[in-house]
N, C-alpha and C positions, 0 to 999 in steps of 0.2 A: 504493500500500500504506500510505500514509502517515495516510491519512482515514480508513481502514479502525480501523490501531490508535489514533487517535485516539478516534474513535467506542464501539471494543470498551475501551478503557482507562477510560472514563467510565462507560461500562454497570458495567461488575463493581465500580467504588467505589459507586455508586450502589446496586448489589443488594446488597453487603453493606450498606448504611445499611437499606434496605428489610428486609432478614432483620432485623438486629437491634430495626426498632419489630415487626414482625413477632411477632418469640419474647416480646418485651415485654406485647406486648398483644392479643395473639389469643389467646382462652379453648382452642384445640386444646392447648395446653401447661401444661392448667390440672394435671397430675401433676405439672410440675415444681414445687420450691418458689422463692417468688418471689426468693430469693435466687443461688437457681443461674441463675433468668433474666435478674435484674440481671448477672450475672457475665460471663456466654453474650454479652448485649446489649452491654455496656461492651467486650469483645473484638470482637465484630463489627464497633463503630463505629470502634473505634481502628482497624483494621483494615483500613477503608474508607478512612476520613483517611490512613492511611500510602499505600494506595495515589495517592489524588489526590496528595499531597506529593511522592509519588515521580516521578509523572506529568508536574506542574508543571516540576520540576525538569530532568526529562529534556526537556521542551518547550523547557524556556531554554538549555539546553547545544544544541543542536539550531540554536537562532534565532544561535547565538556561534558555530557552527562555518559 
């Protein structure tokens, strides 16, 4: 189950970073203004990063127990 979460905990930081160039720069979102998508974009990537950080960390505590 280990490689499993491993594997799935990577995917989901990775799709948030992918949504975020996504809403950035795909013309489908051209209603929004490019400000609410800088906004959207900057949440998603933070968002992403928190997860890997989180991920990382939970790996090292793991590698100490």
């Amino acid at each position: 189950m280990g490689r499993f979460n491993k594997i799935f905990g990577i995917a989901v930081a990775a799709m948030f970073f992918f949504l975020g160039f996504w809403l950035l720069f795909s013309p489908r979102f051209s209603y929004l203004t490019k400000e609410i998508k800088v906004i959207f974009a900057i949440f998603l990537f933070l968002y992403g990063a928190f997860r890997i950080v989180r991920y990382l960390f939970k790996e090292r505590d793991d590698e100490e127990e």
